[in-house]
DRENKEKOL-35864 format. One line per 8 residues: number of its first residue (from 1); their letters; for each residue z, x, y of N, C-alpha, C. Coordinates in Angstrom, 3 decimals. Atoms other than C-alpha are relative to their C-alpha. Example, Ala and Ser with C-alpha at 12.3 -4.5 7.8 and 13.67 -1.06 7.14 Angstrom:
REM DRENKEKOL-35864
1 = AS = 0.000 0.890 -1.190 7.800 12.300 -4.500 0.000 0.900 1.200  -0.060 -0.820 -1.190 7.140 13.670 -1.060 0.730 -0.770 1.090
This chain:
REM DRENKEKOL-35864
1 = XXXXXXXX = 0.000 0.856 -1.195 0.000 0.000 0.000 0.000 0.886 1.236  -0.171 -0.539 -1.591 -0.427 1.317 3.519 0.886 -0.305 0.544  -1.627 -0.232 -1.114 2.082 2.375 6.145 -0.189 -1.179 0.794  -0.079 1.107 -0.525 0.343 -0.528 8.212 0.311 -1.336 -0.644  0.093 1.527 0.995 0.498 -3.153 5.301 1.205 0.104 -0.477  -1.378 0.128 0.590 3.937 -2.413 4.269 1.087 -0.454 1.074  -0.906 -0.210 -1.117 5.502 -2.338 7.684 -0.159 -1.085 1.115  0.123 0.332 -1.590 4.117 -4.691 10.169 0.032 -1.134 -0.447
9 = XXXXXXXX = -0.077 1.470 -0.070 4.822 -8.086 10.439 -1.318 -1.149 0.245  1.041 0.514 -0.708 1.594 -9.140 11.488 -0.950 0.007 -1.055  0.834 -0.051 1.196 -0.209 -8.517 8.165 0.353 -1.047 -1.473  -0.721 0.755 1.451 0.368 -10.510 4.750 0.644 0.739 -0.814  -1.193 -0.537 1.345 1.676 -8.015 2.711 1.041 0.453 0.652  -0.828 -0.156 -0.157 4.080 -7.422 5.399 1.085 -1.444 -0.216  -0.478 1.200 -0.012 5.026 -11.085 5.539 0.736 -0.445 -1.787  -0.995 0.144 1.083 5.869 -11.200 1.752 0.746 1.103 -0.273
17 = XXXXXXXX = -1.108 -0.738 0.371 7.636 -8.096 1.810 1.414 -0.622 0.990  -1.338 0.117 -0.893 10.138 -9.730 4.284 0.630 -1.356 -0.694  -0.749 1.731 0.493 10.359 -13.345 2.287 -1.243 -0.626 -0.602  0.641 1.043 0.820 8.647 -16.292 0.742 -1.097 -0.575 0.878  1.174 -0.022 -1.065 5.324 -17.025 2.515 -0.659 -1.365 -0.156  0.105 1.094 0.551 4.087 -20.665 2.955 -1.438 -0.026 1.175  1.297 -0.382 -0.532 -0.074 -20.365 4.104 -0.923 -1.377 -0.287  0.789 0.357 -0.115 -2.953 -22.185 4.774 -1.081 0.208 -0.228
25 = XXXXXXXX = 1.452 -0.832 0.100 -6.668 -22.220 3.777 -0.562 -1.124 0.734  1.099 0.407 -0.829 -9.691 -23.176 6.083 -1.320 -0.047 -0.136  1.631 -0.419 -0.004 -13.499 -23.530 6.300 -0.404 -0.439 0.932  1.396 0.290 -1.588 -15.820 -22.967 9.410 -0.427 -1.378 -0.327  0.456 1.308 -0.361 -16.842 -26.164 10.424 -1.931 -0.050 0.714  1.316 -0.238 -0.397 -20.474 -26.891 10.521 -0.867 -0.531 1.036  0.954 0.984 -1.168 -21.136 -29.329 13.117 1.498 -0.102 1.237  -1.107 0.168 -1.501 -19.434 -30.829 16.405 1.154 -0.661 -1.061
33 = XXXXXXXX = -0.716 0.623 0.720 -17.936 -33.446 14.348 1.101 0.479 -1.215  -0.407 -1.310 0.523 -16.499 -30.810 11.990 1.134 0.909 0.501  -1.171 -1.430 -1.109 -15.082 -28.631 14.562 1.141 -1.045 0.273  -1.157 0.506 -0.423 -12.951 -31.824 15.618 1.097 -0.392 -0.953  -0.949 0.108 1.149 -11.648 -32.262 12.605 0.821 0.879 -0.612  -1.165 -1.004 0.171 -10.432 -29.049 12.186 0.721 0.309 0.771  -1.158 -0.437 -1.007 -8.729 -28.906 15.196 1.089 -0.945 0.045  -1.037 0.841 0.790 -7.403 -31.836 14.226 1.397 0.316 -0.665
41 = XXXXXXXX = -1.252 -0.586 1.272 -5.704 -30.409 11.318 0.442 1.082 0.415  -0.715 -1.333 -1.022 -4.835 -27.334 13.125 0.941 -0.188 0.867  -1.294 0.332 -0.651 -2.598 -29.186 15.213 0.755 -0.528 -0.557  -0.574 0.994 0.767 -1.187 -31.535 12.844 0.897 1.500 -1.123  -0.705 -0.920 0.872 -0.365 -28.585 10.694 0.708 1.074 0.888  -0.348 -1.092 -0.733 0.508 -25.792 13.316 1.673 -0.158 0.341  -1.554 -0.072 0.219 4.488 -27.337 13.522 0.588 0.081 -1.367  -0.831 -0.436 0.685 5.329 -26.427 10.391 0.138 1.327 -0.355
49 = XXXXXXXX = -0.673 -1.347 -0.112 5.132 -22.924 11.161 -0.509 1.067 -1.341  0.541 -0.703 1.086 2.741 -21.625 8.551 0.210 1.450 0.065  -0.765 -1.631 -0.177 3.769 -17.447 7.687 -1.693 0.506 0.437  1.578 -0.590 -0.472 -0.561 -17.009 8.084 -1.014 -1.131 -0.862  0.500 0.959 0.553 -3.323 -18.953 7.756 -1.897 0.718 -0.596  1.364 -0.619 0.331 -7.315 -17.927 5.871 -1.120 -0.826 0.149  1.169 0.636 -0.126 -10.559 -18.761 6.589 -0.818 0.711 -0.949  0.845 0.233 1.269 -13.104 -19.178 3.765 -1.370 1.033 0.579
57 = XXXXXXXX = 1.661 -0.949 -0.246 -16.986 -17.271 3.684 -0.619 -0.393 -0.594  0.863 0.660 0.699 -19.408 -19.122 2.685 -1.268 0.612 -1.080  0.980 -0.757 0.708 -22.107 -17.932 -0.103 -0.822 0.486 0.562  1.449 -1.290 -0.080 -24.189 -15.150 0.199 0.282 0.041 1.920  0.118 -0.643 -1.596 -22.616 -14.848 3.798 -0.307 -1.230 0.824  0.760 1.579 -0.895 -23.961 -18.558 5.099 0.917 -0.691 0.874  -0.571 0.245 -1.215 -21.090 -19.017 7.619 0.955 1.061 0.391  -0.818 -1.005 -0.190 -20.457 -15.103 8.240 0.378 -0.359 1.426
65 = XXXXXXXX = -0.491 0.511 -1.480 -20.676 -16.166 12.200 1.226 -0.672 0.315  -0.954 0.724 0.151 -18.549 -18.882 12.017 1.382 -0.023 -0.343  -1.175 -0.696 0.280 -15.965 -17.365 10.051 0.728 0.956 1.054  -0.517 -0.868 -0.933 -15.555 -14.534 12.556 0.096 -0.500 1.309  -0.523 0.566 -0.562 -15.424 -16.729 15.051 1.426 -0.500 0.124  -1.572 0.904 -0.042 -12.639 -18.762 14.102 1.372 0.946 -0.255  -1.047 -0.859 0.529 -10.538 -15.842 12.670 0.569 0.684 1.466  -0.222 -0.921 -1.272 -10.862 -14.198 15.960 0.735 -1.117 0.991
73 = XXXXXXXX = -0.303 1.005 -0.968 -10.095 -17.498 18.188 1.472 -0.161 -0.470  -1.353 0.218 0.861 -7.132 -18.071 15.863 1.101 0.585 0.373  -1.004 -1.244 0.106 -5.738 -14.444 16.289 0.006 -0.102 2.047  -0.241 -0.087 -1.131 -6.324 -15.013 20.165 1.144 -0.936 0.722  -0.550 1.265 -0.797 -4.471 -18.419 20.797 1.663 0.288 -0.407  -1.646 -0.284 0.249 -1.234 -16.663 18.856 0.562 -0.916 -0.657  -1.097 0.397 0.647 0.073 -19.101 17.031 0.316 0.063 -1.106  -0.083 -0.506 1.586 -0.272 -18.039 13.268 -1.116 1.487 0.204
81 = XXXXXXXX = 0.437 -1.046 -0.201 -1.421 -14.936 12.000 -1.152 -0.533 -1.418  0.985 0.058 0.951 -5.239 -15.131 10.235 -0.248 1.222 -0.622  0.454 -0.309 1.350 -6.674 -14.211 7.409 -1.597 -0.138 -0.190  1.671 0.360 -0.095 -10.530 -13.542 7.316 -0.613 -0.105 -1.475  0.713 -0.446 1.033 -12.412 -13.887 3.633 -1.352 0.934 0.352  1.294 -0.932 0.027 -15.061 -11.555 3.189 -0.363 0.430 -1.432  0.459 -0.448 1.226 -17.626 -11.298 0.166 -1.147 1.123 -0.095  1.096 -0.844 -0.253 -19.785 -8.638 -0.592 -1.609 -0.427 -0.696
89 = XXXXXXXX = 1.128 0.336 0.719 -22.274 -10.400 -2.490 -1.419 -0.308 0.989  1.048 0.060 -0.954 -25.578 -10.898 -0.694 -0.258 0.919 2.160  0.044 -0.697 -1.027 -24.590 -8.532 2.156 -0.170 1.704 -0.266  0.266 -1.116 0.104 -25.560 -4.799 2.436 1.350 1.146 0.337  -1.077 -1.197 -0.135 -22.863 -1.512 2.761 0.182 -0.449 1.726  0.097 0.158 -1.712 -23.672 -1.352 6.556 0.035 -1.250 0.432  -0.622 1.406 -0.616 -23.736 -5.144 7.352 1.559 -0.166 -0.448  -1.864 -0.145 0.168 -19.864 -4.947 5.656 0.892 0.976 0.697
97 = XXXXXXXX = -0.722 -0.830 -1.405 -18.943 -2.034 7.751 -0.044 -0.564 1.229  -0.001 0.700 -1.434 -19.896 -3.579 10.579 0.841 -0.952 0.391  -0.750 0.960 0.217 -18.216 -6.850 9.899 1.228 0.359 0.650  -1.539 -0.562 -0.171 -14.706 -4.914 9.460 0.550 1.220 0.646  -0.317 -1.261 -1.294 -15.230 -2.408 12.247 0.161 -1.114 0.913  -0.221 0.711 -1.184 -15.678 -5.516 14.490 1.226 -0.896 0.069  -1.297 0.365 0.318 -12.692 -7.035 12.923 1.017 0.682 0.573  -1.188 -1.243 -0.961 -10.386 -4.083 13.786 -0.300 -0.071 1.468
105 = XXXXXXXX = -0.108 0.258 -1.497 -11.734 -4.368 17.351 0.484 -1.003 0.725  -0.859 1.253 -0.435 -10.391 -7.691 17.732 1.017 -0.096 -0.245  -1.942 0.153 0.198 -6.963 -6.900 16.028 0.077 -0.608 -1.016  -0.676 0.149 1.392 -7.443 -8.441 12.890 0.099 0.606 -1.346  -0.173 -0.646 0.522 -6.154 -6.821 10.378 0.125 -0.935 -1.659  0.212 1.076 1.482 -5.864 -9.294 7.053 -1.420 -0.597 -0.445  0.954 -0.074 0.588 -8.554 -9.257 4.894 0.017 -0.589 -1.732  -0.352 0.045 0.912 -9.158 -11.219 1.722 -1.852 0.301 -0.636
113 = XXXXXXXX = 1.098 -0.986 0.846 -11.826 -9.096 -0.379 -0.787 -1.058 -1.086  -0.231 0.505 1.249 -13.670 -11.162 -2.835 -1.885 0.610 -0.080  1.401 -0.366 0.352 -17.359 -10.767 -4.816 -0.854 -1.184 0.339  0.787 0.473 -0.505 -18.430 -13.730 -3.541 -0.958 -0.917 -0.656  1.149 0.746 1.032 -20.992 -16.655 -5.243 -1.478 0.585 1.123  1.149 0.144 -1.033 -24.723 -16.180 -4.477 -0.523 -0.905 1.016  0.436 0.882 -1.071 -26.576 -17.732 -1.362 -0.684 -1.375 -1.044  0.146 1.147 0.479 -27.550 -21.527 -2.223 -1.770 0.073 -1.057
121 = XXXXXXXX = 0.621 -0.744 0.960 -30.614 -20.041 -3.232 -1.205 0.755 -1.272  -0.425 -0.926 1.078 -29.942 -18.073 -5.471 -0.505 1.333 -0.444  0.698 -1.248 -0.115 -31.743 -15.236 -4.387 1.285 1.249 -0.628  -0.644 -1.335 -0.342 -29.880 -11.877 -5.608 0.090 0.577 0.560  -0.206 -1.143 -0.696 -28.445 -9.210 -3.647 -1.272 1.200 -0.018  0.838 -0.309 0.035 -30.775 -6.717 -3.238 0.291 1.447 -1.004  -0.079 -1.386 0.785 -30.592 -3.179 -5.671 0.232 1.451 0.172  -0.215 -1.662 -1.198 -30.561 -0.455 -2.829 1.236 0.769 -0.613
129 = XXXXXXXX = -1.371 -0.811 0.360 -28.184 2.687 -3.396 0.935 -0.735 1.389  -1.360 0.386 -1.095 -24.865 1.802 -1.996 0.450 -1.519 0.177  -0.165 1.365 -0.120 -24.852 -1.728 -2.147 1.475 -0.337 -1.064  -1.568 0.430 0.828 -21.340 -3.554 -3.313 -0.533 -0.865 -0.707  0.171 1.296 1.234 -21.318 -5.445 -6.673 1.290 -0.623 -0.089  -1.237 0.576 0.506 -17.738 -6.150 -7.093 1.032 -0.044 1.240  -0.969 0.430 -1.325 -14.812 -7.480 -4.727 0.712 1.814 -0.209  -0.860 -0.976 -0.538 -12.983 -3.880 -5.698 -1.291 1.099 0.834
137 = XXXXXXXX = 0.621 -0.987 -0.934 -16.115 -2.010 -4.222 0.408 0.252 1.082  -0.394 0.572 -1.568 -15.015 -4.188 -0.734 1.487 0.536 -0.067  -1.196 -0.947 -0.575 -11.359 -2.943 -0.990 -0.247 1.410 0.209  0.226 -1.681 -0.091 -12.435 0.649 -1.452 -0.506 -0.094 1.847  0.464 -0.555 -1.972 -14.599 0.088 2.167 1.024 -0.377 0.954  -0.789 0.150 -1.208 -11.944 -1.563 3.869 1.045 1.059 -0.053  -1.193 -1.085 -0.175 -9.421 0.924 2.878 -0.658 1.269 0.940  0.363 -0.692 -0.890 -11.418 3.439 4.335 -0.547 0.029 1.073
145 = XXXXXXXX = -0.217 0.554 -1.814 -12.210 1.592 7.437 1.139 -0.686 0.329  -0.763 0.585 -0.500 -9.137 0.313 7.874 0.988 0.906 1.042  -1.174 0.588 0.918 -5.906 0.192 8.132 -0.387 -1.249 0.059  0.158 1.615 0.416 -6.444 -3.507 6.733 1.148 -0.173 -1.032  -1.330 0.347 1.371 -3.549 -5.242 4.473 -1.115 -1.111 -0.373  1.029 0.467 1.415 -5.857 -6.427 1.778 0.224 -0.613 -1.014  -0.899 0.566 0.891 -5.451 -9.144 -0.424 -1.809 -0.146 -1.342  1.268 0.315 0.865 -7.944 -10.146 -3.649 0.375 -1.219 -0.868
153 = XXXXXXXX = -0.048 0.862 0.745 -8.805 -13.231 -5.737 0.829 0.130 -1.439  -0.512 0.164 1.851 -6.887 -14.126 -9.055 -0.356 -1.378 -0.789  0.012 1.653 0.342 -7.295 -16.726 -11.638 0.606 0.088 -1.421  -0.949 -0.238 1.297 -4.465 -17.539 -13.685 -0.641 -0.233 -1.436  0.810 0.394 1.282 -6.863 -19.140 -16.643 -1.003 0.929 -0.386  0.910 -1.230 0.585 -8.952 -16.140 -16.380 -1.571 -0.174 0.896  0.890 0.489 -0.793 -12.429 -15.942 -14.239 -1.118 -0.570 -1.041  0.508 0.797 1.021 -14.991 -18.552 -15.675 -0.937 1.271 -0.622
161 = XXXXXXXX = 1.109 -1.749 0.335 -17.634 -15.163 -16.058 0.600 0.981 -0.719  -0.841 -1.089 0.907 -14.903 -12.976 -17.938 -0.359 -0.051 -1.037  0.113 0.226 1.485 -15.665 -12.617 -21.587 1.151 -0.175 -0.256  -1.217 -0.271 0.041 -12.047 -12.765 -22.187 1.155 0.260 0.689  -1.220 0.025 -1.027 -8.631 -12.991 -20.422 0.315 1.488 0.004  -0.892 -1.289 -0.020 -7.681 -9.481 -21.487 -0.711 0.874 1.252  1.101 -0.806 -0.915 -10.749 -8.074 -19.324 0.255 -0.465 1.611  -0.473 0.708 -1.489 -10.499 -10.790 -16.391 1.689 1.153 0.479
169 = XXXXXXXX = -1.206 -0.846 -0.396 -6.731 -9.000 -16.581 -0.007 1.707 0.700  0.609 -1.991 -0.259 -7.835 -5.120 -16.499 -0.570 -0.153 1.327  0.731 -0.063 -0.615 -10.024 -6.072 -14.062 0.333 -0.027 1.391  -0.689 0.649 -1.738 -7.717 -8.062 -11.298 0.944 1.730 0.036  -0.837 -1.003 -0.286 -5.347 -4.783 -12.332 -0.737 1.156 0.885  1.049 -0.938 -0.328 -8.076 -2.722 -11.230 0.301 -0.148 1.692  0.025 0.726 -1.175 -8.394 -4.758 -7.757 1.392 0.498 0.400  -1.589 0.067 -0.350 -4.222 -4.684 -7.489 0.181 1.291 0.644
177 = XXXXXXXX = -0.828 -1.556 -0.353 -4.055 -1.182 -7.885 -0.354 0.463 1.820  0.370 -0.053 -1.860 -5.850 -0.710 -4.316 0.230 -1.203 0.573  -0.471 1.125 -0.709 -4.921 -4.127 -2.783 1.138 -0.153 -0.038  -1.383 0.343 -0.455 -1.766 -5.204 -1.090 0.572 -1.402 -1.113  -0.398 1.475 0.584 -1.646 -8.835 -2.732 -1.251 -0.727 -0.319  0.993 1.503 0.224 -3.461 -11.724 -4.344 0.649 -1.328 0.029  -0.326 1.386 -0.111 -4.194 -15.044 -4.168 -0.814 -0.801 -0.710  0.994 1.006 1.116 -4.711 -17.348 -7.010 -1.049 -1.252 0.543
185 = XXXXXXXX = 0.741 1.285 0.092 -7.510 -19.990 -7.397 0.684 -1.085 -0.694  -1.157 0.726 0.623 -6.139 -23.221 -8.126 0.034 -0.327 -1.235  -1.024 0.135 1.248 -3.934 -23.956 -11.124 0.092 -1.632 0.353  -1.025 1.219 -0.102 -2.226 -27.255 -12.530 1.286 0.170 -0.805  -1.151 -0.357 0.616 0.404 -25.345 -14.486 0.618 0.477 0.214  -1.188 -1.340 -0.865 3.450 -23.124 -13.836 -0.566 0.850 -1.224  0.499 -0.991 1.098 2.568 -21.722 -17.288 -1.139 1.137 0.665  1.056 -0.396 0.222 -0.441 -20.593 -16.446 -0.151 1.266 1.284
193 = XXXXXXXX = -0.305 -1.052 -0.983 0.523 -18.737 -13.468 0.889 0.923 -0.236  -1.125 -1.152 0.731 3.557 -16.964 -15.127 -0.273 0.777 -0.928  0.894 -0.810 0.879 1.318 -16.001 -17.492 -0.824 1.067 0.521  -0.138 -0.664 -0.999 -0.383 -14.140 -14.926 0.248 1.145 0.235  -1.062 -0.946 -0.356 2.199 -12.486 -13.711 0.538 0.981 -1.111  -0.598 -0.663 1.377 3.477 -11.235 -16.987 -0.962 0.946 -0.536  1.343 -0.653 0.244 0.060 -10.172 -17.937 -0.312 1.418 0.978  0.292 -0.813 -0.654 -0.086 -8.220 -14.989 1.301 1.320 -0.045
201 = XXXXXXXX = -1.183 -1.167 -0.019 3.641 -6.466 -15.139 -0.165 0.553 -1.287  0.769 -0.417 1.062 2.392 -5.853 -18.511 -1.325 1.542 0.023  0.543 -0.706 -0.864 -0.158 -3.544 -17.144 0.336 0.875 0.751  -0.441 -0.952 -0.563 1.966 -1.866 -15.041 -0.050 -0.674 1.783  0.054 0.952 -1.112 1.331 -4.424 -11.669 1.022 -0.235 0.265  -0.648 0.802 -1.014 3.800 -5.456 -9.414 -0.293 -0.494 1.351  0.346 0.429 -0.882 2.072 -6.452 -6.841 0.146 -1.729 0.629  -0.237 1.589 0.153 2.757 -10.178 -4.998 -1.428 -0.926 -0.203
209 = XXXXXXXX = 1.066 0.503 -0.093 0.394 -12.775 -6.252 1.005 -1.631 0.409  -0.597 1.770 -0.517 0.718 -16.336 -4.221 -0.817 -0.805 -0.667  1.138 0.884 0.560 -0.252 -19.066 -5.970 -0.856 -0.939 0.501  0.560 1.016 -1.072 -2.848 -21.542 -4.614 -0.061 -1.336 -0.251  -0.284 1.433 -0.123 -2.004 -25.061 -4.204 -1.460 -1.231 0.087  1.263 1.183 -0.120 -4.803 -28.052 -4.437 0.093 -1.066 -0.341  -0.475 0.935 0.524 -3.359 -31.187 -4.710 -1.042 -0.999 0.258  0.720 0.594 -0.464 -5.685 -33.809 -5.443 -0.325 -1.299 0.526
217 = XXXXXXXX = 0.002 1.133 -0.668 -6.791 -36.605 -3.423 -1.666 -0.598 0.173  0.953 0.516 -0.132 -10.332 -37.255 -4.638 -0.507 0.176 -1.596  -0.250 -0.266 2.021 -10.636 -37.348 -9.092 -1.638 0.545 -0.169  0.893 -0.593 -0.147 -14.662 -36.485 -8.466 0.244 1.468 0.229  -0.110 -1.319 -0.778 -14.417 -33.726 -6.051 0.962 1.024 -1.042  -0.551 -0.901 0.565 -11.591 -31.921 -8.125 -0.173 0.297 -1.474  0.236 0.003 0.844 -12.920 -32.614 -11.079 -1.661 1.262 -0.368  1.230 -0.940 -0.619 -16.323 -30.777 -9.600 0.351 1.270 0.269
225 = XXXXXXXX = -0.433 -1.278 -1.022 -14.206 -27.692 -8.121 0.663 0.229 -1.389  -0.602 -0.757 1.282 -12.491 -27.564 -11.693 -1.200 0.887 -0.713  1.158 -0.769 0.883 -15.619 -26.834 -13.479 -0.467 0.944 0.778  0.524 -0.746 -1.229 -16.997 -24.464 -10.665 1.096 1.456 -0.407  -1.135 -1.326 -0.713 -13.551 -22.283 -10.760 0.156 0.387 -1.706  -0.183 -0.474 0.884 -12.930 -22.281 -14.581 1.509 -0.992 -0.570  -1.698 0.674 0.296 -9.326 -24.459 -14.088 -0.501 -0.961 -0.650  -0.272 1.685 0.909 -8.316 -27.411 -16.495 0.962 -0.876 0.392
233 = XXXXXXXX = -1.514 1.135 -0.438 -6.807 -30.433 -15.083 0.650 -0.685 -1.571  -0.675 0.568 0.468 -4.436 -31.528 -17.678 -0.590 -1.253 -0.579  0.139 1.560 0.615 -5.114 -34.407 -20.385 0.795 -0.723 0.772  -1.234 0.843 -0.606 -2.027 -36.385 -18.752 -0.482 -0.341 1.153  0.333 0.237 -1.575 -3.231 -35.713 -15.131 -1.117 -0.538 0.093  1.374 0.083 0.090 -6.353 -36.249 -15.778 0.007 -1.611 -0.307  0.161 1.784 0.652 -6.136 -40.063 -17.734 1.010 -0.421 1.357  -0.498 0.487 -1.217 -3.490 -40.809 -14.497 -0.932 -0.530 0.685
241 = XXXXXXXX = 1.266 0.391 -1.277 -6.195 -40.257 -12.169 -0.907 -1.095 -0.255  1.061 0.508 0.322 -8.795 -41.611 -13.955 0.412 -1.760 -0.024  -0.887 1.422 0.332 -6.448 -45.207 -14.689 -0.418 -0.379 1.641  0.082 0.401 -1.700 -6.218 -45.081 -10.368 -1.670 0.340 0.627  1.225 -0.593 -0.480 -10.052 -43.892 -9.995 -0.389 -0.853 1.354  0.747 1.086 -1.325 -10.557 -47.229 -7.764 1.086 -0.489 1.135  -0.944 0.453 -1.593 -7.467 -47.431 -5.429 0.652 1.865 0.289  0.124 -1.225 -0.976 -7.838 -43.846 -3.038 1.699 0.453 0.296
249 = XXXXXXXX = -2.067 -0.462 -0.498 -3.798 -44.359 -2.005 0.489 0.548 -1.613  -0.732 -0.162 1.320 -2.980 -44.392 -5.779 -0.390 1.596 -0.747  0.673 -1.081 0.730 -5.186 -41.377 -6.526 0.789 1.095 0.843  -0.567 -0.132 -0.624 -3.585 -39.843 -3.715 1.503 0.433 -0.259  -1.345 -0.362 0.712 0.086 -40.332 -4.704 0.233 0.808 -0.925  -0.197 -1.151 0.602 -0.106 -38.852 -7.414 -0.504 1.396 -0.661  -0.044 -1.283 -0.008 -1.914 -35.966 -6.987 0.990 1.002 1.007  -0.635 -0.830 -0.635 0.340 -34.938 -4.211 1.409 -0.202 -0.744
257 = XXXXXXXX = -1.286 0.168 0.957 3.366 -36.004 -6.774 0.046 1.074 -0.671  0.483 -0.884 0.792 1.742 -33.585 -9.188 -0.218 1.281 0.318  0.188 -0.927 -1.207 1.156 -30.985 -6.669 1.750 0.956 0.513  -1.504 -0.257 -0.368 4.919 -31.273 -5.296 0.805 0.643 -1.241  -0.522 -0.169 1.336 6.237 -30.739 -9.181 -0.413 1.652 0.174  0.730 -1.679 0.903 4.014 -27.616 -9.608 0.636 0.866 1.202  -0.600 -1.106 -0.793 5.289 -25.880 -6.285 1.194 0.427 -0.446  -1.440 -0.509 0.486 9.090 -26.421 -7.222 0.177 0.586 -1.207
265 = XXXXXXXX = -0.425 -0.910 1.206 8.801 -25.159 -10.466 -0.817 1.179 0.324  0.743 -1.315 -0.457 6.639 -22.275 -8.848 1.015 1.169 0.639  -1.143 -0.768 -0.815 9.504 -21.305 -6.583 0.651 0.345 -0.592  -1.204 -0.764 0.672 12.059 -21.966 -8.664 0.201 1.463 -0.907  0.638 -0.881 0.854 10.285 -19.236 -10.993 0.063 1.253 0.940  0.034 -1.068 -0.762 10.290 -16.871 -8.132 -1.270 0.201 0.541  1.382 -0.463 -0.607 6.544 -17.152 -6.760 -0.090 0.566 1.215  -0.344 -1.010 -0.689 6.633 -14.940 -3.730 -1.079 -1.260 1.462
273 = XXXXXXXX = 0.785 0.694 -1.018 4.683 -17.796 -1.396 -0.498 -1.102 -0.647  1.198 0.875 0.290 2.735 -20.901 -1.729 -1.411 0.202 0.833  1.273 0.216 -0.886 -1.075 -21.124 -0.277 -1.096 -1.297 -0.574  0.861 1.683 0.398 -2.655 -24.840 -0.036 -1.448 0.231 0.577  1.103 0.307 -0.582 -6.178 -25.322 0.065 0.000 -1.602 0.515  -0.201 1.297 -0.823 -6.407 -28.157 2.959 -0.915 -0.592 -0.364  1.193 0.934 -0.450 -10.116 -29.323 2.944 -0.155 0.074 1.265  -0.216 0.671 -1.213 -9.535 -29.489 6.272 0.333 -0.868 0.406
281 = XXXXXXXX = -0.537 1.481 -0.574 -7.375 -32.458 6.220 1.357 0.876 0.144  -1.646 -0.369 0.159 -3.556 -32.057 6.310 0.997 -1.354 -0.495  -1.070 1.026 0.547 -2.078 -35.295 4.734 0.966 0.463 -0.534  -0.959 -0.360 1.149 -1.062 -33.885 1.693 -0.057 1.092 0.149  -0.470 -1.175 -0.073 -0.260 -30.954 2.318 1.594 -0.322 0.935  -1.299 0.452 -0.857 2.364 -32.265 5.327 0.847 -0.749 -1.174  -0.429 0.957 1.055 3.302 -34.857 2.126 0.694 1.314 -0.954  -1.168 -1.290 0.866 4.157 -31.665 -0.240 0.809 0.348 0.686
289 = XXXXXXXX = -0.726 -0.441 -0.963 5.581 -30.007 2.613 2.157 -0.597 0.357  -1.983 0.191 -0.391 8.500 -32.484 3.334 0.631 -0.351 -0.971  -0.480 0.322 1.429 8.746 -33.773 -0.271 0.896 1.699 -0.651  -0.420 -1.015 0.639 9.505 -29.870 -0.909 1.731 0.008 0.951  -0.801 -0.391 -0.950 11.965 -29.894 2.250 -0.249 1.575 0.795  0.657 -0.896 -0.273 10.035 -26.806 3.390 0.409 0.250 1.379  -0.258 0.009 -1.056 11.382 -25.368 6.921 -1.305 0.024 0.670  1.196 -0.142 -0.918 9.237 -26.061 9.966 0.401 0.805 0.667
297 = XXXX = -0.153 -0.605 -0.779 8.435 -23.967 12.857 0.977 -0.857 1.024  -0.724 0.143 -0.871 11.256 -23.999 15.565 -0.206 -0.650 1.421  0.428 0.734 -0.928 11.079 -26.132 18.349 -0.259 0.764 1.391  0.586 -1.362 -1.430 9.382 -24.067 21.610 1.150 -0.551 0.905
């Protein structure tokens, strides 16, 4: 870990070395209508005092603008500390230097490394010497353009492309060993995240991995983002939903019921942070939030 990523408050891996870290995820907004909705949720969420919040990168780079926009506007207005994604897939050595030289000129320093899906498409990257294939290529460049506190993808079930969990494992260890922290893709088990963890101290890892939260509130959509990521919603959770498929409040309840369950037994376990993917709404997420009793930010 770096002297800046161990030490400064202003980074993520300083933020879980000081305590339990409770984060946000985002995506650039593509239109007007878009943008108001995330500012929306940006205010609606901004009193409970999130420890840092990340913005997403769209394939093959398709809202690199956008992203660096918002990361930068974010880190200007002060009130949480961002988190930029960055993939190397469909981008060149020198367009990624650039990126995270112009990053450091603006002051942000949190970086989450990943490999990225291809552009829609589906053109490949191109073959040139020097080009990044893998998210640990992208820690190697930021470490040596940084100082950056550097985090990388995990997935407790293993990545859907792994031949095998043992490899997916070697592989994130690989990532760990140069990265500050990860952050899982979502789960519906505690198992499956402690497993994980074990897997990894196993290995020789201690590094913090936060787990990522996705409570659902649409039985399509998460059912679509399961197959995509590799996760399994639960027989149980799964026939719930499916029983409520036609009343939205009911589907609703209890995915953020289901949601709330999996944090507290996350904590109680010792998980070193939570991180919710919003959508860009904030219902349920505010709904886990007070169901957990979760402290808010302090009144100005």
């Amino acid at each position: 870990m770096s002297p800046l990523a161990a030490s400064s408050p202003t980074t993520v891996a300083g933020l879980l070395a000081a305590g339990t870290t409770y984060s946000f995820e985002f995506f650039p907004p593509r239109d007007d209508a878009a943008e108001a909705q995330l500012a929306r949720t940006l205010g609606e969420l901004e009193p409970l005092g999130p420890s840092f919040v990340s913005i997403t990168y769209g394939a093959g780079g398709s809202t690199r603008d956008r992203t660096q926009r918002l990361v930068v506007d974010i880190l200007r207005r002060g009130s949480t500390i961002p988190m930029a994604h960055l993939t190397c897939v469909g981008h060149r050595r020198a367009e990624l230097a650039d990126i995270l030289a112009r990053y450091r000129r603006h002051g942000v320093v949190n970086v989450l490394a990943l490999r990225g899906d291809p552009p829609a498409s589906g053109s490949p990257p191109s073959d040139g010497d020097g080009e990044l294939r893998h998210a640990l290529d992208l820690v190697e460049l930021a470490r040596d353009l940084g100082p950056f506190s550097i985090g990388v993808a995990a997935h407790p079930e293993g990545h859907p492309q792994a031949p095998d969990r043992a490899t997916d494992r070697r592989h994130l260890a690989a990532k760990l060993a140069r990265a500050d922290f990860a952050v899982t893709q979502f789960f519906f088990r505690a198992a499956d995240y402690l497993r994980l963890v074990d897997d990894l101290a196993a290995l020789g890892v201690d590094k913090p991995v936060i787990p990522g939260i996705m409570p659902v509130t649409n039985v399509a959509q998460i059912e679509r983002f399961a197959a995509l990521s590799g996760a399994e919603v639960p027989a149980g959770l799964r026939a719930r939903l499916h029983a409520a498929a036609g009343d939205p409040a009911e589907v609703r309840r209890i995915g953020v019921a289901a949601a709330t369950e999996l944090c507290a037994d996350l904590l109680a376990a010792g998980a070193p942070g939570l991180h919710f993917f919003t959508l860009n709404r904030s219902t349920a997420t505010r709904e886990i939030w007070g169901l957990l009793g979760l402290p808010r930010a302090a009144a100005a």
